[in-house]
C-alpha positions as CSV (number, residue, x, y, z in Angstrom):
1,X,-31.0,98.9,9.3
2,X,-28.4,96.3,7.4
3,X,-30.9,97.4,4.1
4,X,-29.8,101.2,5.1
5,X,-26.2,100.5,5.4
6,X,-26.5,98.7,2.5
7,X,-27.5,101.6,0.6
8,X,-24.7,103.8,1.8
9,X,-22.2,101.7,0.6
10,X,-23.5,101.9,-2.4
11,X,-23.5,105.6,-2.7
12,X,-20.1,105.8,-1.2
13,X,-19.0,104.0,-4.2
14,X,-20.5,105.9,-6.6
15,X,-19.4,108.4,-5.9
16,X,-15.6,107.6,-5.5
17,X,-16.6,106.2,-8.9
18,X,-17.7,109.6,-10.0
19,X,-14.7,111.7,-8.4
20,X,-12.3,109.4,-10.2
21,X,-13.8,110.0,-13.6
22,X,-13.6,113.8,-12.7
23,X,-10.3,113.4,-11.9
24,X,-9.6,111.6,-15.3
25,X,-8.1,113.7,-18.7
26,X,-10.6,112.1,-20.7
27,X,-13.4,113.7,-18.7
28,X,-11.8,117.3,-19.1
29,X,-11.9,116.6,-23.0
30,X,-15.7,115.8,-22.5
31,X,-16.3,118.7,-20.6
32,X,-14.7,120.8,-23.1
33,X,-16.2,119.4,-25.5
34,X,-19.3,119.9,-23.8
35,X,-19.0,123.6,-23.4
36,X,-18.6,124.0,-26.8
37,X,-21.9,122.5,-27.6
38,X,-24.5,124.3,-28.2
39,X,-27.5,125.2,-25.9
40,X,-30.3,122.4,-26.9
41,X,-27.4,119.8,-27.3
42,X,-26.4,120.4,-23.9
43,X,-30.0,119.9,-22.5
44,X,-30.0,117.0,-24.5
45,X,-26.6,115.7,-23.1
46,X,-27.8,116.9,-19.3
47,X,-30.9,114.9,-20.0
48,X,-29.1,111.5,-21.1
49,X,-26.7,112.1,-17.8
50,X,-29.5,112.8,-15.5
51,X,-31.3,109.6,-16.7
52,X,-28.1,107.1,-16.2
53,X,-27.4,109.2,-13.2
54,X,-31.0,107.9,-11.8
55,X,-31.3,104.3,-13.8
56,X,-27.4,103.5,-12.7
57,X,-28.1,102.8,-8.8
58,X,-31.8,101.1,-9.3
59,X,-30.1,98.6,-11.8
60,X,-27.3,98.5,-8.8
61,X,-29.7,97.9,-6.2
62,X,-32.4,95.9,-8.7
63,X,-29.5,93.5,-9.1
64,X,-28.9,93.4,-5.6
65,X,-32.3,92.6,-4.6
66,X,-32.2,89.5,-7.1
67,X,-29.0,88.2,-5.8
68,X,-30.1,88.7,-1.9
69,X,-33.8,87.3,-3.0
70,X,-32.2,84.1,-4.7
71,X,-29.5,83.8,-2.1
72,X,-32.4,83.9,0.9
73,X,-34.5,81.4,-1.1
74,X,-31.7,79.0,-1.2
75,X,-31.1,79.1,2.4
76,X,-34.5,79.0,3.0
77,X,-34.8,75.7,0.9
78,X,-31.7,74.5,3.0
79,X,-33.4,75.2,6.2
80,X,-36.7,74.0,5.5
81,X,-34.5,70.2,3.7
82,X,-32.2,70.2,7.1
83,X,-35.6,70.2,9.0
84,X,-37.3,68.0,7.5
85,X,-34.5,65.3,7.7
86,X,-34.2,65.9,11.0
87,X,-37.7,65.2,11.9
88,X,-37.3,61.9,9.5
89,X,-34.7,60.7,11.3
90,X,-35.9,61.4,14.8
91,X,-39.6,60.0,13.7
92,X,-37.1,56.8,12.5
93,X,-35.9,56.4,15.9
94,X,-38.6,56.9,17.5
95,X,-40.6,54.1,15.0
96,X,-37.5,52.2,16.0
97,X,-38.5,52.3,19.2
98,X,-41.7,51.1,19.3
99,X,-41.1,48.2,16.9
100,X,-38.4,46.9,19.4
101,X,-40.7,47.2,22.1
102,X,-43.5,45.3,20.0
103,X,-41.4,43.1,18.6
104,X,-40.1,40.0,20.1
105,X,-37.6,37.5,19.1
106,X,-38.0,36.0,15.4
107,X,-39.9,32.8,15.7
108,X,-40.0,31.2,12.2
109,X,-41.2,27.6,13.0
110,X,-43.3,25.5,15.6
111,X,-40.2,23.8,17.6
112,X,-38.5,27.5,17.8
113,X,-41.7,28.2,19.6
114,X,-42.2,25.2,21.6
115,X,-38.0,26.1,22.9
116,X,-38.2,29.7,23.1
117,X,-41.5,28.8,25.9
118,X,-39.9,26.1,27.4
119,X,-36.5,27.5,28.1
120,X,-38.5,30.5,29.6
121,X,-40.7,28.9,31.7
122,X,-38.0,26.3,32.9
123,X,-36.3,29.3,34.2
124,X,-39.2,30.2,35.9
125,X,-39.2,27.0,38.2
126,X,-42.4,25.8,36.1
127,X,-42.5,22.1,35.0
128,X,-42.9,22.0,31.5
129,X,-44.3,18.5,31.4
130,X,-47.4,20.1,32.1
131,X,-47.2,22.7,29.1
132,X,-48.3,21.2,25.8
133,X,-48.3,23.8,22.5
134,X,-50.0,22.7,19.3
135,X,-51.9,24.5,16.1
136,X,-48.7,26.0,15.5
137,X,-50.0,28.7,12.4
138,X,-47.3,31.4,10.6
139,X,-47.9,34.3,8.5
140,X,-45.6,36.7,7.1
141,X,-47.0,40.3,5.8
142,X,-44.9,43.2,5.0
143,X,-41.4,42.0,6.6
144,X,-43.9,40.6,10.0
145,X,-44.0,37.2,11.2
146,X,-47.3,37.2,13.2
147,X,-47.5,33.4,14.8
148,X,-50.7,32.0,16.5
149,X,-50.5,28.8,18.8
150,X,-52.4,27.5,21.6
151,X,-51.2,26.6,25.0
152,X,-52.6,24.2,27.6
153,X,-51.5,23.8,31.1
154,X,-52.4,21.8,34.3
155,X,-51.5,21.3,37.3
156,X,-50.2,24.6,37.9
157,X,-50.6,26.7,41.4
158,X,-51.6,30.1,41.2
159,X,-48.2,31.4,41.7
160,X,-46.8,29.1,38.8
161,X,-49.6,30.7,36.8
162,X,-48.7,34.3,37.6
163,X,-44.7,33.2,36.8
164,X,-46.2,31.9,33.3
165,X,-47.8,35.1,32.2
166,X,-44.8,37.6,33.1
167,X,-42.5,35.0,31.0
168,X,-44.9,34.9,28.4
169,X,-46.6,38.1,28.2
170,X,-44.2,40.3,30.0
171,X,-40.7,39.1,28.6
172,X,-41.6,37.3,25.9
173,X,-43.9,39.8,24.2
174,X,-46.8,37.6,23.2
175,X,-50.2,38.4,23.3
176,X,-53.2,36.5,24.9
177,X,-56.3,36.7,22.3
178,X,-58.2,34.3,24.6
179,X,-57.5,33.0,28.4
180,X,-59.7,30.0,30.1
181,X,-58.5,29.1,33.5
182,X,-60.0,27.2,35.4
183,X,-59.4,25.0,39.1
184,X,-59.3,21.4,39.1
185,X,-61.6,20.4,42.2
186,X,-59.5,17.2,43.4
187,X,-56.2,19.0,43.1
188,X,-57.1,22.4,43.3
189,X,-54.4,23.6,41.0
190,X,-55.0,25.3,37.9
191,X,-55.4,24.6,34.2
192,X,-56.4,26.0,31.2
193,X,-55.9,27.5,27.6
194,X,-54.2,30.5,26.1
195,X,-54.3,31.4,22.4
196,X,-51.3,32.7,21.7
197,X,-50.0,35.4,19.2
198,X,-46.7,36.3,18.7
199,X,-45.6,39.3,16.0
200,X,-41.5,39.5,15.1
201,X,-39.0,40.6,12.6
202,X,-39.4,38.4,9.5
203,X,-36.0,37.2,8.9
204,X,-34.2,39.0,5.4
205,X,-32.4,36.4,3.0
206,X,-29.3,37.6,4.1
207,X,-30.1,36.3,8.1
């Protein structure tokens, strides 16, 4: 429908175009001019006429299509650049996201470890005399600290135990590659050995 109207405009302006030159002195010349012509001059004339009379409105509307054709690409391009930012930046967030939840705090060296635990587990009501933490191990790949350690405990009850692994594995975002627990038969508390792993932001040299 908009092609249609389109159109009409077109011809509407032709032919005001036309009726103007009609209207003109210098057209009156030509058509006296073209009176006096004679017969095979005139077809010859009409035939030129009829021919820019047709090739005038497809160049119009050949040069339209172009423009339209270029203009719709571009703001097709647009479209298809806004879109695809759009799904960078919410696949960003979203990448975000997940690395946060991954991700704990940085832990770069064995007595940031040996705090971060304690201080967690102190808070927990779990004496940390009975914790010990050793083959401390750090590696860094692609901006990741990944940190292995093993930790021992003893003399633990069962509810300290549970208390140990929502700190550690809950809050504190570590994760258990091995677990041993076992109960001591004269106490009967627990002890046992977890090897650790830890992944974090590796800090930037401006942190």
């Amino acid at each position: 429908m908009k092609s249609l109207n389109i159109m009409k405009n077109i011809d509407n302006s032709i032919l005001n175009i036309v009726d103007k030159i009609k209207a003109t002195t210098e057209f009156q010349k030509m058509t006296d001019k073209y009176n006096l012509l004679e017969d095979n001059h005139q077809n010859i004339f009409t035939a030129v006429l009829m021919i820019i009379t047709i090739t005038l409105p497809l160049l119009i509307v050949l040069i339209s299509y172009i423009f339209y054709s270029g203009v719709k690409t571009k703001v097709d391009l647009n479209e298809q650049m806004i879109e695809a930012a759009s799904s960078i930046i919410a696949k960003t967030r979203q990448l975000k996201i997940e690395t946060n939840d991954l991700l704990g705090r940085p832990i770069t060296t064995e007595s940031m470890l040996k705090n971060q635990i304690s201080s967690s587990l102190s808070s927990a009501g779990i004496n940390t005399s009975n914790i010990t933490i050793s083959q401390f191990n750090l590696f860094e790949n692609s901006g990741v600290n990944e940190v292995s350690a093993s930790l021992q405990f003893k003399g633990l009850s069962s509810q300290n135990v549970y208390s140990l692994f929502e700190k550690i594995f809950i809050q504190g975002r570590y994760k258990a590659r091995t677990i041993n627990i076992e109960k001591n038969a004269q106490s009967q508390l627990l002890e046992g050995l977890i090897e650790l792993s830890h992944y974090s932001k590796a800090p930037t040299q401006n942190e």
